[in-house]
C-alpha positions in Angstrom: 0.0 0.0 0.0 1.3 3.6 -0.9 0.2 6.7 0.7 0.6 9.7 -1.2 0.0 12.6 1.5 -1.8 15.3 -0.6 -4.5 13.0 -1.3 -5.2 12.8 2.6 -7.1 14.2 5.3 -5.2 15.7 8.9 -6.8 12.7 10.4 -5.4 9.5 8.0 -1.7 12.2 7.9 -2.2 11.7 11.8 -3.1 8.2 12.0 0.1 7.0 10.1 2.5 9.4 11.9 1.5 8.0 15.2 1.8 4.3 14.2 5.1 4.3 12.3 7.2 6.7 14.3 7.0 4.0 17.1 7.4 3.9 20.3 7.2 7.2 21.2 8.9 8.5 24.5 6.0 10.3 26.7 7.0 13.4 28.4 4.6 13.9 31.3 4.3 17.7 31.9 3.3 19.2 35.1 2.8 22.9 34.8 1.8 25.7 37.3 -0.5 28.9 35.9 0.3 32.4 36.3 -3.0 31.7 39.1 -1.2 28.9 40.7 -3.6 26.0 39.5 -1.5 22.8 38.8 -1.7 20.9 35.4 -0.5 17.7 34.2 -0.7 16.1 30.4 1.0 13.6 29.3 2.8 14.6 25.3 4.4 11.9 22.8 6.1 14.3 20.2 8.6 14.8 22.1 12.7 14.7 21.8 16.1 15.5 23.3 18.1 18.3 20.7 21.3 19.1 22.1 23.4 18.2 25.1 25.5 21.2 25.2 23.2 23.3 25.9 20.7 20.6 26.9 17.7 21.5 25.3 14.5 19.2 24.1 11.4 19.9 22.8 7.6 18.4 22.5 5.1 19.5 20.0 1.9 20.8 21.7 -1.4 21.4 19.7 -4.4 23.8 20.7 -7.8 22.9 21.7 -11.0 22.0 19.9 -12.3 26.0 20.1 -8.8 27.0 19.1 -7.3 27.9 22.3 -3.7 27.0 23.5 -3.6 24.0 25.9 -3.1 24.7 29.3 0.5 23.4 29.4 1.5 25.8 26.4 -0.5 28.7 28.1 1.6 27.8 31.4 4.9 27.1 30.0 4.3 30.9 27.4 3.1 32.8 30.7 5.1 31.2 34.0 8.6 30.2 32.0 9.0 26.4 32.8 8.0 23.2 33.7 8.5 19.7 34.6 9.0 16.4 32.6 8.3 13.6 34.1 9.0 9.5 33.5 6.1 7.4 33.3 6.9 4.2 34.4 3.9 1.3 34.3 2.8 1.7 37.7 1.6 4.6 36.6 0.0 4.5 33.2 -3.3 4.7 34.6 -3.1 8.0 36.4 -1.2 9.2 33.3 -4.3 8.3 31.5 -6.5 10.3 34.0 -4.3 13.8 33.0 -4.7 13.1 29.2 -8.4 14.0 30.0 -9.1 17.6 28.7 -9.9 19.5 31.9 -11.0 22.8 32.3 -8.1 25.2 33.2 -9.4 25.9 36.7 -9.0 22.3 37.8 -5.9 20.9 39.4 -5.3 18.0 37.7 -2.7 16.5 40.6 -5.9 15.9 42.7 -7.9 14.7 39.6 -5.2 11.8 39.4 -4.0 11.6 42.9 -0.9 12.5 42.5 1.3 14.4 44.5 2.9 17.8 44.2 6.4 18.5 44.9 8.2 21.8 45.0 10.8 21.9 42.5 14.2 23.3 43.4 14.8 25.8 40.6 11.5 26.3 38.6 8.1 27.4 39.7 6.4 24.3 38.6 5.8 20.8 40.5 7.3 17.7 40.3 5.3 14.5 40.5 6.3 12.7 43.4 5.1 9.5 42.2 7.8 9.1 39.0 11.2 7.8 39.5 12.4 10.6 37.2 11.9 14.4 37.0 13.4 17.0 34.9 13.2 20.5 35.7 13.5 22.8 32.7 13.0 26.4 31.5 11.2 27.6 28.4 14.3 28.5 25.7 11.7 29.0 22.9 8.5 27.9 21.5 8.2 28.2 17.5 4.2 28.4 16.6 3.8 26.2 13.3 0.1 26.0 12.3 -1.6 25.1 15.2 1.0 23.7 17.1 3.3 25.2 19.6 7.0 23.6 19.5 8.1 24.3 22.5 12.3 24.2 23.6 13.0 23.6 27.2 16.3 24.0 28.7 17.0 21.9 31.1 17.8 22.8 34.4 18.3 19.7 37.1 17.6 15.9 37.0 15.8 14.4 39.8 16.9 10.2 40.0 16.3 7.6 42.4 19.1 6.5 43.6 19.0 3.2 42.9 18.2 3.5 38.9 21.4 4.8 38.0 24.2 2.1 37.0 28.1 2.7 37.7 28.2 4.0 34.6 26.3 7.1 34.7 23.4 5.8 33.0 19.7 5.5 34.1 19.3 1.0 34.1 16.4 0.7 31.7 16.5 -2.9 32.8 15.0 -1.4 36.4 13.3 1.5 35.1 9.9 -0.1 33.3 9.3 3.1 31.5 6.3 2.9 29.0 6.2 3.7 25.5 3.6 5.4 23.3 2.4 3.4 20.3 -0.4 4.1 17.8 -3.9 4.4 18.7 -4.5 3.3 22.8 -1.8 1.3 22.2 1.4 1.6 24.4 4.4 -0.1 24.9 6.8 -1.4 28.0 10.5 -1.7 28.0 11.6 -4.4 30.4 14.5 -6.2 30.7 13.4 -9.3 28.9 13.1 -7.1 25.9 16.3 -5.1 25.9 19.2 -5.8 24.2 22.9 -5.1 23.7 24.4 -3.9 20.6 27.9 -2.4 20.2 28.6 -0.2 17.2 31.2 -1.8 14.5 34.1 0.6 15.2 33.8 0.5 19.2 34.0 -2.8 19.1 38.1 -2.7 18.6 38.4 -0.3 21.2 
């Protein structure tokens, strides 16, 4: 089957996109408005860009009636925010915060979650996940009806016991979940990780 994308709709453009660019990291967002209400949603187009500075960035769409999300609104108006690992203890309460709430509701009680005062950004963490990231807004580009938005990041939060005497975060103990297409969703655990060395670091 061939798909030639001018003779398709947004939705069949959208369909495809989010079942071959597979799996999908999920950056769960926690937010805090210029009126203090705490927000959560969980975003799939989403990607590290640099490590020097360390910048990444998630696409974020608008509403129905046209209006920005509340995590764009909150990360244009307040400056930051929080990413934070989903793991699959807690894909159901991620599932809760994909709900569109109104702006006024606080979507850590929604989900029972809890809040946790960040050490250099206004906005939570969520207590819950293993792994938080505290970043700044760099830059958001606006393209159509999508914001881009650049975060810089600004501190790692880690259990302890996740990180491996190398320096890396052990996927093996991690279970972070995947995004797929559709509801579908994905879980990395060890049984399904493997180890591949690249051909010229193999003589080192």
């Amino acid at each position: 089957m061939e798909f030639d994308v001018k003779n398709l709709d947004e939705t069949q453009i959208y369909k495809l996109m989010i079942s071959t660019i597979v799996p999908r990291p999920i950056a769960w967002v926690s937010t805090v408005s210029k009126d203090g209400i705490f927000n959560i949603a969980p975003f799939s187009f989403y990607m590290g860009i640099s490590s020097s500075p360390p910048l990444i960035a998630i696409s974020i769409g608008k509403k129905d009636d046209d209006r920005k999300k509340d995590t764009w609104k909150n990360i244009e108006e307040v400056g930051d925010f929080v990413i934070n690992i989903v793991t699959y203890d807690l894909v159901e309460k991620m599932n809760i915060t994909a709900t569109p709430f109104d702006e006024s509701i606080d979507e850590f009680k929604e989900a029972n979650l809890t809040p946790v005062k960040s050490d250099l950004v206004n906005s939570p963490r969520i207590a819950e996940s293993p792994i938080n990231v505290e970043c700044k807004k760099f830059m958001i580009l606006e393209i159509a009806d999508m914001g881009l938005i650049f975060g810089e990041i600004l501190k790692f939060h880690i259990k302890d016991q996740l990180l491996n005497e190398k320096g890396y975060v052990d996927n093996k103990k991690l279970k972070v979940v995947g995004r797929l297409g559709g509801a579908d969703y994905c879980l990395v655990e060890e049984s399904n990780i493997f180890n591949l060395i690249r051909p010229d670091l193999k003589k080192r």
